[in-house]
N, C-alpha and C positions, 0 to 999 in steps of 0.2 A: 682168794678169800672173797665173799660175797660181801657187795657194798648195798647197805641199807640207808636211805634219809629217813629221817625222821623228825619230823615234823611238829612244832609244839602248838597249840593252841589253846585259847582260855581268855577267859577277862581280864581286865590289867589288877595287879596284885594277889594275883591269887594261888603266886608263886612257881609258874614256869620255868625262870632264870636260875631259882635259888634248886630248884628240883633238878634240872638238867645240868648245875654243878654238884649234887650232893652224885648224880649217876657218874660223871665223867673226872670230875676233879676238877674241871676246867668250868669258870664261869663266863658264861658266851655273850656280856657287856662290854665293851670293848669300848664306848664313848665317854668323854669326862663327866656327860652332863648326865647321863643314866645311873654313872656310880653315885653322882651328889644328890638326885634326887629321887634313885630308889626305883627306878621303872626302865622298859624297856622302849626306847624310843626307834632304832632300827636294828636290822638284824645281827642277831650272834650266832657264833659257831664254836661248835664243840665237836670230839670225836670220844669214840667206847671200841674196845673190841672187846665181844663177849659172846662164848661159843662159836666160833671161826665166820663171827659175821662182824664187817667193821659199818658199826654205826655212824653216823655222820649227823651231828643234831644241827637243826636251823631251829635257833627261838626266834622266836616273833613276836612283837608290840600288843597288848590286849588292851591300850586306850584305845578309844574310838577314834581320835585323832590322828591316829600312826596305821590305822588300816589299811592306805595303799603300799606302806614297807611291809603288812603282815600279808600282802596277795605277792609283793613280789616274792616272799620267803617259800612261801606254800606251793609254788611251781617247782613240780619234779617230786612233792613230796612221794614216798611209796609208805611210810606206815605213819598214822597220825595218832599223837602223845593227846590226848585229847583233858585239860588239868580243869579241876572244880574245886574248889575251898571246900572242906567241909563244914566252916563257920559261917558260913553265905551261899553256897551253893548255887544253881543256877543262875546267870545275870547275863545283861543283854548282849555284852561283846561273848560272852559264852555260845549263844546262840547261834549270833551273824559270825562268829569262823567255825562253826561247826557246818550251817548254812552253804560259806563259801567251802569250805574242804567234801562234802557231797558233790555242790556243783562241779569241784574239778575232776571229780571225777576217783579220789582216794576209796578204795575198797578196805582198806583193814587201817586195824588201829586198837590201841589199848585206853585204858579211863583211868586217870590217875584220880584219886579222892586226896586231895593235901589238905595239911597243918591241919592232919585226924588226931595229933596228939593236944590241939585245944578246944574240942569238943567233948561231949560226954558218949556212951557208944550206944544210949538211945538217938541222939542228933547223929550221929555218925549212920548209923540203920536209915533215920528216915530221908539223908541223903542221898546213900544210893537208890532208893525206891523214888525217889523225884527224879536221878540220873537213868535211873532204866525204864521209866516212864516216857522221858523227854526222846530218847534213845529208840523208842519200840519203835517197828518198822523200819529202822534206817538200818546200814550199813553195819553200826556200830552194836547191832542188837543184842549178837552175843558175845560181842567184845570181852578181856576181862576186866571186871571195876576193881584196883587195886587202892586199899587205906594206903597210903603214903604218908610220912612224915620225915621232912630233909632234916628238920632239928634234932630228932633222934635216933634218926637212919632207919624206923620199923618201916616195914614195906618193901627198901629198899629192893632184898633180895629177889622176894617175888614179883616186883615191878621188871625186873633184868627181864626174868625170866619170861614173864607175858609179852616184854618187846621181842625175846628170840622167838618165841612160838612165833607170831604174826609175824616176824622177818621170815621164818623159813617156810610160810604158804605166801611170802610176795614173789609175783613172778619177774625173771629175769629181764631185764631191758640188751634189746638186738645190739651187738657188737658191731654186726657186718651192716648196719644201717652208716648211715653220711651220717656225720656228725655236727652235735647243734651246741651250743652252751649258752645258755640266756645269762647276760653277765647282771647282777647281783651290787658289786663293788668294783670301785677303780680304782686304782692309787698309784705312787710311785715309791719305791722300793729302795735305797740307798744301795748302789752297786748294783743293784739289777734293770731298773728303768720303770718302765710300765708293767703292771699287772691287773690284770685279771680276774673275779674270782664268780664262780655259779655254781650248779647242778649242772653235769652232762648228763642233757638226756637221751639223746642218742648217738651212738659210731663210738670212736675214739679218737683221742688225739695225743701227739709227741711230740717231742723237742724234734726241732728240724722242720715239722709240718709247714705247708702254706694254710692260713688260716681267710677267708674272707667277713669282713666286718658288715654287718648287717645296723641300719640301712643306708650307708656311708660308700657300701661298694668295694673297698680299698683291700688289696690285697696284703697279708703282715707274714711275717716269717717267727714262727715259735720256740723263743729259745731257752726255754725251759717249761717242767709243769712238773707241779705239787698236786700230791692229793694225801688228805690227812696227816695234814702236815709234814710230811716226807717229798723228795725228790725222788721221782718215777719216770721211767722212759716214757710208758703212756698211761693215760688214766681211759676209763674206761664207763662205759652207762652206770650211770645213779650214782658215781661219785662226787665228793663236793671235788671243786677242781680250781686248782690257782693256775693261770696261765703268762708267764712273762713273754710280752710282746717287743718285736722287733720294730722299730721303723714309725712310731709313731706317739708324741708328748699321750700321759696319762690324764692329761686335760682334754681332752678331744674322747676319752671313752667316759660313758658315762650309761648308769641302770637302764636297761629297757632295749640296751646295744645286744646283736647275738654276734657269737662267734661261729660259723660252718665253715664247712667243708665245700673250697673255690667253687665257683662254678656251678653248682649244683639247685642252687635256691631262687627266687627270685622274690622281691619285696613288692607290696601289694596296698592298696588303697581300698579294694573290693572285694569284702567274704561272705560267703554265704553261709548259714548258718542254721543248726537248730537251738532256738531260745527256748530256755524252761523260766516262767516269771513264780518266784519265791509266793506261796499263799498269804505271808504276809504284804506282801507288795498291791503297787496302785498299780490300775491298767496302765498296760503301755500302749500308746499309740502312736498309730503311723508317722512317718517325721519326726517321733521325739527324740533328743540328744540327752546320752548315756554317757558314762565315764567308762571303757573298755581299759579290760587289762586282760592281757595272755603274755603267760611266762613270766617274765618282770616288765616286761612294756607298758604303758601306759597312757592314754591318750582319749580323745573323748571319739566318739561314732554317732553318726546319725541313722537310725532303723525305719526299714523299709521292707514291711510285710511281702510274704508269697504268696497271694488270694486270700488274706486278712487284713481286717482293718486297725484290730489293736490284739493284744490278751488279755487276757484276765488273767488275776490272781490263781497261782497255783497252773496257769496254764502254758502251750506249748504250740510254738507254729515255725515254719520258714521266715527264715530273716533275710536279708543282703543287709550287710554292714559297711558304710561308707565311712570310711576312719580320717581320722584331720593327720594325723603320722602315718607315716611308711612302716609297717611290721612286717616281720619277717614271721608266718606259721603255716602250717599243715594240715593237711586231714587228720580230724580225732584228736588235735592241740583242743586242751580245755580253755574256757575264757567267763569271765566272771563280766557282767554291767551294772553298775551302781548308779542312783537313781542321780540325774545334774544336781538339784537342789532340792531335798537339802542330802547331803553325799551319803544313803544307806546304798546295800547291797540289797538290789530288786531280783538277780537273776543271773541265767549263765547257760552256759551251754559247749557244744563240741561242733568244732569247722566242719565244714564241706569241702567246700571250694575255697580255695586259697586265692585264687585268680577270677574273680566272678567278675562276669559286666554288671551294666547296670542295670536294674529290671526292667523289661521293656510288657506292657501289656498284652503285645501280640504274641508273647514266647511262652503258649500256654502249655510247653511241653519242661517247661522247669521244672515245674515241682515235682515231676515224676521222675526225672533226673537225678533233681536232689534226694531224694529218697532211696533212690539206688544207689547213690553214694553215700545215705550213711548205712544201709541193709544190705545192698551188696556184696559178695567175693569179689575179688581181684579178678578174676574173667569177666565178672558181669559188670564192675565197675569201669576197663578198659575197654570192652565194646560201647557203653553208653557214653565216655567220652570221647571217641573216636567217631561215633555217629553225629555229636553235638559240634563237630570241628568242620569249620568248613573247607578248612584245606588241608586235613586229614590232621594229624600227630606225628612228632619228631621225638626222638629220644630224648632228646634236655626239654621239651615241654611236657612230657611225662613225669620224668622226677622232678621237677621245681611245681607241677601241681599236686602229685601224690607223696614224695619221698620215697620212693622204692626204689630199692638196688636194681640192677641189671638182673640179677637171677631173679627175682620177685617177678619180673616183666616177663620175662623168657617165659617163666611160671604159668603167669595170668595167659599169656599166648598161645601157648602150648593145650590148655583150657578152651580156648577157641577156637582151636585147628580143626577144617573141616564144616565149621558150621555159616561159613561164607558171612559172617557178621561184620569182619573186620579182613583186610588184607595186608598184607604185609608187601607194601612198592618199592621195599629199601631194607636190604639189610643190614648195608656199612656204608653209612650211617643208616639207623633203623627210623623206618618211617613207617605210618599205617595212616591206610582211609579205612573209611568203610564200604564195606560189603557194596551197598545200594550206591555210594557216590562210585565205585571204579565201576560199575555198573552203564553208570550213566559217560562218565566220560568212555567207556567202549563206545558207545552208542552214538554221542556225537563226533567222536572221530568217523565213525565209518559214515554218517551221514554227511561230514564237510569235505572230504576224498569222494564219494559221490556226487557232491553239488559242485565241486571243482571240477573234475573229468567232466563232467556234464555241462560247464561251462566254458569248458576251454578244451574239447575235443580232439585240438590241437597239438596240446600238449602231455607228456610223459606220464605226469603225476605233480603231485606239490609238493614242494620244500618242505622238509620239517621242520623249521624254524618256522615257517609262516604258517603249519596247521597246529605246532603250539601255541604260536600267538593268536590265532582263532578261537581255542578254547575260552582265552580268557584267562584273568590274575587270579581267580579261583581254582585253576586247576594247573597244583606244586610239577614242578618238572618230573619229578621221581614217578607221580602218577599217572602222567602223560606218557616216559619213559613205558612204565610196567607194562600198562595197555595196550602200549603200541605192539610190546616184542610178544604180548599174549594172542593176541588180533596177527600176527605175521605167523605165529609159533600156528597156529588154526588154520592158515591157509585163506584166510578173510581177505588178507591184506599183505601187498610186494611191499616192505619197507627196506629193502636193500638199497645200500648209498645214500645220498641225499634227501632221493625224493621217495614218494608213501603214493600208491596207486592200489585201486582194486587187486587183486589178482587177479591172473593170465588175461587181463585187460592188455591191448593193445592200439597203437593209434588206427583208427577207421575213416581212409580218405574217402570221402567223395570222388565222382570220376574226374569232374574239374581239375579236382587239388591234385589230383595222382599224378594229372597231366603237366599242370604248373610245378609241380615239383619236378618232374622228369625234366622240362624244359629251363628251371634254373641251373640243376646241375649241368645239364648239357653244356649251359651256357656257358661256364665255367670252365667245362670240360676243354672244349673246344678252343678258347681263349691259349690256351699254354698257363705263361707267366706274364701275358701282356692281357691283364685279364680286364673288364668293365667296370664300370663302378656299380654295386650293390643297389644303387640307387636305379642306374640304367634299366638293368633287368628285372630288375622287380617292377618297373613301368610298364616293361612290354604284356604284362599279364593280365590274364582276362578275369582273374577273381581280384576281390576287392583286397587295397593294402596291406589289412588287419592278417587277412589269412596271407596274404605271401611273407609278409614277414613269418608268422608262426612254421608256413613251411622251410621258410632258410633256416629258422631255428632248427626244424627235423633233421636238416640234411648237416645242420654245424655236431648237433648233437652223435648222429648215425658215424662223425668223421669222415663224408664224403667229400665235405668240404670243412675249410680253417680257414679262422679268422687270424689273419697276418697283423691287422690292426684296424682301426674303428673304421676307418675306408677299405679296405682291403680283404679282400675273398678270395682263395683258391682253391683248385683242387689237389685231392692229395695225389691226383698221381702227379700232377704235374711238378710237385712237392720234391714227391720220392725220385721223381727223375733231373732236378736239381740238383738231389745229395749224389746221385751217381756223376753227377759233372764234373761235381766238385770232387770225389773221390778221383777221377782220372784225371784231373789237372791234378793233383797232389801229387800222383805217380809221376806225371813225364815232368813237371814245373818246378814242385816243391811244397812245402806246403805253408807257401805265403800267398796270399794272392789281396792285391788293391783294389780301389773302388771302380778305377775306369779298368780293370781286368774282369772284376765280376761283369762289369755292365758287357764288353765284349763276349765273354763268356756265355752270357746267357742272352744279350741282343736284346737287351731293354733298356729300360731311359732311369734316370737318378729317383724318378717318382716312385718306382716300383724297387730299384736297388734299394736303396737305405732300407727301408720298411722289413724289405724281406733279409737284410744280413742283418736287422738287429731280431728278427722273429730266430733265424741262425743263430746267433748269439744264445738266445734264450732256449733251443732245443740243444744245447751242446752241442751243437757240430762245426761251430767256429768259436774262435775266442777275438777277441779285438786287442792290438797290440799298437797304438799310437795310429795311425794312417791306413794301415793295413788288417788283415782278419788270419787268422793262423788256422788251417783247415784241421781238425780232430780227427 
């Protein structure tokens, strides 16, 4: 069954409450002090099912005094009940929520005309003609204007009837979207604990769900959910929805709190925005502080133009909004700003950026940003923020700035494929730069693998760990990664093993070095196992230190020679012709052999034995057994 809110609005007495119980049966006052004195102070609820659609009513307060409970009501509305006296007709809270339900953004809605049975039906005529007057150009233009009278039920039928029309052209709200629920009400429940109650307006949710609480953090487990007053496995978008929480006193939840979907969101102090300022309203200027509501939140912002200095009445510019509370909202969440002093509704508008910095002067490339995020598809919106990122985009900073599923992204992606805007450096976990930054980091990799080789000719190539951390904290390991195995996949660049060189680059001795190399190994060579110290022989050479060490490094690396320990140099034949030693005393001996056996064995001194039977040790070919070594 399709779930419709709806939405009441009107001036206070002008019969909202009494009208949306003559529809429902149920009067949506629920406080002591609204029944004793007749008006609606916060919100009530009522449900209808009429024509296989289940109504869901939010009435809302028409004193001026109760308007910030009548903004948090009107979040999620999808068709607005829009109520006029006919004995008084238009009047100023008529106005300012007709005002705020444009700015949120409500597309349909019907006109009740009440207590038409105490006027005469020439008053009755010139009211709707002052309603469809007040009405021309808006939303509601060709709304139906329906006489209504709760006191003797005329109207009644045909008021049903115009809410099912306008329910069945409201369009459906995303099931498969993360789910949000802006809480409305808190309370505690006898036998049940904490509850819950709002609009969902996106995803769904169920008994068993993990929920996260916005902007508290806190992870809650859900063990139950109502909607229209029934117990439901899940409730689902544009339902009203009670939700019984796990794990947390109903003192601690409180209006303006959201319910989502773990993980997925992130709370924010910084939105950018498009402001529309009401034609009745005073400029707003730069710096001025505004009373900000989105969803049921509520809290004040300070405004700060995108290459404007204020608005004017009736007009419209980029905002960044600096809020004094942490909200939790989205791209295309509606939001209403009411003026500080004295508290009218000036204006309103629809997010951008959930996650905005702070304006900076030199970032003359925002506002054309911003405009692609509110004009944009989903291709051209993900390429523009993947270029604005300086260390590309990760999968959870995609949905906690946009809300979009995984398909939605694949979507948007898939849109992009081929046009080198955006790349994709990660796809478990998914990451993207863009196009021009993996660009650029090609570029200085191969230019820091040239300026290395070129400074150290000596050596193989450089570590990849040290031409990552060359790059710099700008550039995410994923896109170092990509580039590097694109650049090797091309033949640019040997990154096999460790190290990262040119390709079919090779070390290029001088005749000196060729020489000095030839003459350390010799030295080595020649030694046996009674061999110099690293120190000795590197003195006897005719090129300077810096290069003889880089060449013992050639000949450690080539395996010519091994390093037995920080003193200690051999060669490997002389090595390999140890492990044979030791292989034939195992045959005729055994295969134990002691320390003064090894030293007899091989006819060297303690200095060089120990070193080389714990290097034994460590290639596997002996093991150590108390005193002795067990030949393998």
């Amino acid at each position: 069954m399709k779930s419709v809110i709806v939405g009441t609005a009107g001036h206070i007495d002008h019969g909202k409450s009494t009208l949306v119980e003559a529809l429902t049966g149920t009067h949506p006052d629920r406080l002591a002090e609204e029944k004793r004195r007749g008006i609606t102070i916060d919100l009530g609820f009522a449900f209808l099912e009429e024509n296989g659609v289940r109504f869901g009513f939010v009435d809302v307060p028409g004193h001026e005094r109760f308007v910030s409970n009548m903004l948090a009501g009107a979040a999620g509305i999808d068709v607005l009940l829009l109520v006029i006296a006919a004995d008084e007709s238009i009047k100023p809270q008529t106005r300012e929520h007709f005002d705020i339900c444009r700015l949120l953004g409500v597309k349909r809605g019907v006109v009740a005309l009440t207590k038409s049975d105490m006027v005469d039906s020439d008053t009755l005529e010139l009211v709707r003609m002052e309603a469809e007057e007040f009405l021309r150009g808006s939303f509601l233009e060709k709304a139906a204007l329906v006489p209504v009278s709760a006191k003797t039920g005329a109207g009644l039928i045909e008021l049903r009837k115009a809410l099912s029309d306008a329910a069945a052209n409201s369009s459906a709200k995303d099931a498969a979207r993360y789910f949000r629920l802006p809480i409305d009400r808190a309370f505690a429940m006898k036998g049940f604990g904490s509850v819950v109650t709002g609009t969902l307006i996106s995803g769904s949710v169920g008994t068993g769900d993990e929920a996260e609480l916005f902007p508290r953090g806190e992870r809650l487990r859900v063990r139950g959910v109502q909607s229209g007053g029934k117990s439901v496995e899940r409730a689902t978008p544009g339902q009203r929805t009670a939700v019984n929480l796990a794990g947390i006193e109903h003192t601690a939840l409180k209006r303006g709190m959201v319910l989502a979907a773990p993980g997925k969101f992130r709370k924010t102090r910084r939105i950018d925005v498009r402001l529309e300022s009401l034609p009745s309203a005073r400029k707003l200027k730069q710096g001025s502080r505004v009373h900000f509501h989105a969803g049921t939140a509520e809290t004040i912002a300070e405004v700060f133009f995108h290459g404007e200095k204020e608005i004017p009445p009736g007009g419209s510019a980029l905002a960044n909004l600096k809020v004094q509370d942490e909200v939790l909202v989205l791209p295309g969440d509606r939001f209403i700003v009411r003026q500080f002093s004295p508290v009218v509704t000036i204006g309103g508008g629809a997010v951008l950026d959930p996650l905005a910095r702070r304006p900076m002067l030199r970032d003359t490339g925002r506002a054309a940003f911003l405009e692609t995020l509110e004009r944009g598809k989903h291709g051209e919106i993900l390429a523009a923020m993947t270029e604005r990122a300086l260390l590309g985009l990760g999968y959870e900073e995609i949905v906690a700035r946009t809300g979009w599923t995984e398909k939605e992204i694949q979507e948007a992606l898939e849109k992009l494929r081929g046009m080198g805007r955006v790349r994709i450096v990660s796809s478990e976990p998914l990451a993207l730069v863009s196009g021009q930054l993996f660009e650029e980091v090609r570029k200085r990799i191969i230019e820091r693998v040239e300026r290395f080789q070129k400074e150290n000719p000596l050596l193989p190539g450089i570590a990849r760990e040290d031409l990552r951390a060359s790059l710099g904290k700008r550039v995410r390991s994923e896109t170092f990664r990509a580039a590097l195995e694109e650049l090797a996949a091309q033949k640019k660049l040997d990154a096999q093993g460790e190290l990262v060189k040119k390709a079919g680059s090779e070390i290029a001795l001088l005749p000196e070095e060729a020489k000095a190399k030839e003459q350390i190994e010799a030295a080595f060579a020649s030694a046996g196992l009674a061999v110099p110290s690293v120190k000795e022989v590197l003195a006897k050479l005719t090129v300077e230190a810096k290069r003889a060490e880089k060449l013992l490094q050639i000949l450690l690396r080539e395996k010519n020679l091994v390093r037995v320990s920080a003193e200690l140099v051999f060669h490997r034949q002389a090595l390999a012709q140890l492990k044979k030693q030791l292989a034939t005393y195992k045959k005729t001996k055994g295969d134990r052999i002691s320390v003064p056996a090894f030293k007899e064995l091989t006819g060297i001194t303690r200095k060089y034995a120990i070193p080389l039977l714990e290097y034994l040790d460590r290639e596997h070919a002996t093991r150590r057994a108390g005193e002795e070594r067990v030949i393998l």
